[in-house]
C-alpha positions as CSV (number, residue, x, y, z in Angstrom):
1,X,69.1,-117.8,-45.8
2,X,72.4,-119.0,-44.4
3,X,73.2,-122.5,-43.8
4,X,73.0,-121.8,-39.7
5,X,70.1,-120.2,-39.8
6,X,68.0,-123.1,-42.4
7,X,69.6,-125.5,-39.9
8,X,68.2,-123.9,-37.2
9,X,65.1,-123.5,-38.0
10,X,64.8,-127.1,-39.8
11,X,65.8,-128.5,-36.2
12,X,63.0,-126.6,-34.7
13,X,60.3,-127.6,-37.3
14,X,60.8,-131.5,-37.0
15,X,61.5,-131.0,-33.3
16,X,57.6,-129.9,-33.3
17,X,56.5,-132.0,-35.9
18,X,57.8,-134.9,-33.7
19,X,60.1,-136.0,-36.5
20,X,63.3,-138.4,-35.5
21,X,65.5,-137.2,-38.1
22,X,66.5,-134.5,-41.0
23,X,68.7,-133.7,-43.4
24,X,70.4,-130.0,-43.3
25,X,73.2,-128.9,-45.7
26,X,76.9,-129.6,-44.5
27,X,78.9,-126.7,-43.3
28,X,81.4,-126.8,-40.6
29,X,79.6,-124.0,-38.4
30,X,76.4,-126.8,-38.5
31,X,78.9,-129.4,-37.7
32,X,80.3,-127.6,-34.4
33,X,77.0,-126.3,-33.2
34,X,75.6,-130.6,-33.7
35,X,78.7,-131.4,-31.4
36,X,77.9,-129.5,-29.0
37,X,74.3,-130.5,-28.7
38,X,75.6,-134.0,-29.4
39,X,77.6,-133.6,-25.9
40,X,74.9,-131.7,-24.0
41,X,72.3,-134.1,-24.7
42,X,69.9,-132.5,-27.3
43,X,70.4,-134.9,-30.3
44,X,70.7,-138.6,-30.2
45,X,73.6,-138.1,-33.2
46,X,74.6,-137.2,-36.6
47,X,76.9,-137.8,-39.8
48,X,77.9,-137.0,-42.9
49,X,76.5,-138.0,-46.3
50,X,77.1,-136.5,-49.8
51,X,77.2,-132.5,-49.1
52,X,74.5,-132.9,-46.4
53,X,74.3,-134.0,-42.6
54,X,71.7,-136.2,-41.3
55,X,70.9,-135.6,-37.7
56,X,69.0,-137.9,-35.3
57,X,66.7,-136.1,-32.9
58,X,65.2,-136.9,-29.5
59,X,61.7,-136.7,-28.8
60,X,60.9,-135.6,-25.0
61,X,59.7,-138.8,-23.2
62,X,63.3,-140.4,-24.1
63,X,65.0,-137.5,-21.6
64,X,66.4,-134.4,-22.4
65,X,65.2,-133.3,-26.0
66,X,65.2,-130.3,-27.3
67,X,62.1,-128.1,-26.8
68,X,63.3,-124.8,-28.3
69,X,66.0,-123.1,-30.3
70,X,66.3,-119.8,-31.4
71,X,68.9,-118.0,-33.2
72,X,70.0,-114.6,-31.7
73,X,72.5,-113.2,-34.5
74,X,71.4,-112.6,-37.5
75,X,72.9,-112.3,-40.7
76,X,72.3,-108.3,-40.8
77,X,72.4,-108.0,-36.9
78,X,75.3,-109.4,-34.9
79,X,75.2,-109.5,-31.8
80,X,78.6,-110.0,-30.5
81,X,79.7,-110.0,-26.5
82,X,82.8,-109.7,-24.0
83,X,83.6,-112.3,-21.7
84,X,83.2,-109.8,-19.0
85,X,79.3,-109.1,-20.3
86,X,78.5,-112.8,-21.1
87,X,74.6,-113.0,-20.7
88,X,73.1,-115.8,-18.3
89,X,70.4,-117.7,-19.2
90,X,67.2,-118.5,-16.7
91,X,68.4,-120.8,-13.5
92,X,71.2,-122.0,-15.7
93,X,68.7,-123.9,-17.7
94,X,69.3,-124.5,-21.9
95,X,72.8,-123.6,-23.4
96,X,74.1,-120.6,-25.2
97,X,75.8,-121.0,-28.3
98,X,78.9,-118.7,-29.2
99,X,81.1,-118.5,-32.1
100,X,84.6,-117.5,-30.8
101,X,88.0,-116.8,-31.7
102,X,89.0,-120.4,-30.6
103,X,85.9,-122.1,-32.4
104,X,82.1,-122.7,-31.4
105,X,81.3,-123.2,-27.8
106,X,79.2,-122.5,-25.1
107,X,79.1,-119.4,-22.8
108,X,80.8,-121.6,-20.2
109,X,83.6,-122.5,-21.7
110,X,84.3,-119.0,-23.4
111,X,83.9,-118.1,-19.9
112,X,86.7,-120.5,-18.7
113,X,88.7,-119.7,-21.4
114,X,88.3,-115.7,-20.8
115,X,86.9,-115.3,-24.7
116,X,83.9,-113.2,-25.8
117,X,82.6,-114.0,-29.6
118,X,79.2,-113.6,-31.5
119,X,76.1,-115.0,-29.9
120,X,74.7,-117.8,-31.9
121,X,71.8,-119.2,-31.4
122,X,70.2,-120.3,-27.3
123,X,69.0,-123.8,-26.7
124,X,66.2,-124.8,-24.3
């Protein structure tokens, strides 16, 4: 299991177990997928400790938490996409995670800055 996919799935698991934190192993795909749910609103935070990163999560009376996340590539299916073919997501709702040429971001800033990459993972 990679360390994207354990992260993702460890998010998920204390997300439903109503948990308000975890610890994931470090790796600098983890760290640029936290920032962006850091910025959008998902997580209350995160840092560094020792070879792991501890991540604060918010449960969904305080506001926006996360209620789903689901990985779409896989590590023996990619799923990789144009900027021309870049998927939209129900009434704009939840985020869509790329990995890009020009780092991790979301489908509308790879929009914006006319890249395509692999699809990540979708939050909700």
């Amino acid at each position: 299991m990679t360390n994207l996919s354990q992260a993702l799935c460890s998010i998920q698991n204390a997300q439903q177990a109503h948990r308000r934190s975890l610890s994931v192993p470090f790796s600098k795909l983890v760290w640029s997928l936290l920032k962006i749910l850091l910025v959008h609103g998902y997580i209350k935070g995160f840092f560094r400790q020792k070879g792991s990163i501890n991540i604060f999560l918010k449960q969904n009376e305080e506001g926006k938490g996360l209620r789903k996340i689901q990985q779409i590539s896989r590590s023996k299916q990619r799923v990789y996409v144009s900027c021309k073919k870049l998927p939209t997501l129900e009434n704009g709702l939840g985020l869509l995670i790329l990995s890009t040429p020009k780092g991790v971001c979301t489908s509308q800033q790879a929009q914006k800055n006319r890249v395509g990459g692999e699809i990540l993972c979708q939050v909700f």
